[in-house]
LOROKE-410580 format. One record per residue (C-alpha): x, y, z; residue number from 1. Coordinates in Angstrom, 1 decimal. Each point is the difference from the previous one (the first is absolute). Layout:
N
<node <X Y Z> NUM> ...
//
This chain:
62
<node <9.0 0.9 -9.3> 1> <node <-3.0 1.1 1.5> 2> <node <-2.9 0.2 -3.2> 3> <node <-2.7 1.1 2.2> 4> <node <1.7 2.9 1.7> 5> <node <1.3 1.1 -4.1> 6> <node <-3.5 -0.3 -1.2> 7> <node <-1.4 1.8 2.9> 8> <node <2.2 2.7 -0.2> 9> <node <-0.3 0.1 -4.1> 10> <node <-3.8 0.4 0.8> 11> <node <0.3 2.9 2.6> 12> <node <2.5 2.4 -2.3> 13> <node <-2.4 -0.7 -2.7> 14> <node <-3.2 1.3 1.9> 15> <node <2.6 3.0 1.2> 16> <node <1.1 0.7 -3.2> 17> <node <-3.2 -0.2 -1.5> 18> <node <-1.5 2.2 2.9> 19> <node <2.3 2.3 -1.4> 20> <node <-0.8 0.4 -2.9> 21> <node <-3.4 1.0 0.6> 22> <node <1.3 2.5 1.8> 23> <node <2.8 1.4 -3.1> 24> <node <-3.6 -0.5 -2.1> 25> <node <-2.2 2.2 1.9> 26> <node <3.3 2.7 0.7> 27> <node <0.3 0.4 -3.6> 28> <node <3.1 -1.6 -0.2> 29> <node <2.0 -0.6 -3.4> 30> <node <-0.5 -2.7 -2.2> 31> <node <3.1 -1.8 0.3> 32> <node <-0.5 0.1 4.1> 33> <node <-2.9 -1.8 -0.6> 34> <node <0.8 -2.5 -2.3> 35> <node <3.2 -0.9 1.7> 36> <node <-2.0 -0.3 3.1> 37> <node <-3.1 -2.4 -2.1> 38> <node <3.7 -1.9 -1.3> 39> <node <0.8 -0.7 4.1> 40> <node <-3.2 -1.3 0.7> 41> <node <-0.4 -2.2 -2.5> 42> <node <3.7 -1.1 0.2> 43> <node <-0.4 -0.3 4.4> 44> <node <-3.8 -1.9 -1.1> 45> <node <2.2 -2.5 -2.7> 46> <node <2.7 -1.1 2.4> 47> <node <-2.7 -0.4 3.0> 48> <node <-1.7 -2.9 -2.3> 49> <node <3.6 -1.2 -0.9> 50> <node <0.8 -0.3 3.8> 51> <node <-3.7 -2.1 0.5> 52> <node <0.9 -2.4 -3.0> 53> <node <3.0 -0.6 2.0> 54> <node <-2.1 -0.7 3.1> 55> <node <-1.7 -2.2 -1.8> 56> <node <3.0 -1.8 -1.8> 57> <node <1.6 -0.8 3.4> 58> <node <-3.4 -1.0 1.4> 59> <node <-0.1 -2.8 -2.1> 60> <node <3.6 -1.1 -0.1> 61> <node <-0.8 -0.8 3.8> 62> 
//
């Protein structure tokens, strides 16, 4: 499997999702919108650094 391309995508729906929720912030969104939005990024942010360690892991197996 491709790690790099995982993390690297992980990262890029984190900065969207994130983007977007500075936008359901400042257009007075709901609550709930928000906070399932802040849940995404943290969640897309989480399995970006478990995709590095992976990186990593394989790195020094070689």
């Amino acid at each position: 499997m491709n790690y790099k391309l995982t993390r690297n995508l992980w990262i890029i729906s984190g900065v969207l999702f994130f983007i977007t929720c500075i936008i359901n912030i400042f257009s007075k969104r709901t609550f709930a919108l928000i906070l399932l939005d802040i849940v995404v990024v943290i969640l897309s942010f989480i399995n970006a650094y478990i995709q590095h360690k992976k990186i990593y892991q394989n790195k020094d197996k070689e």
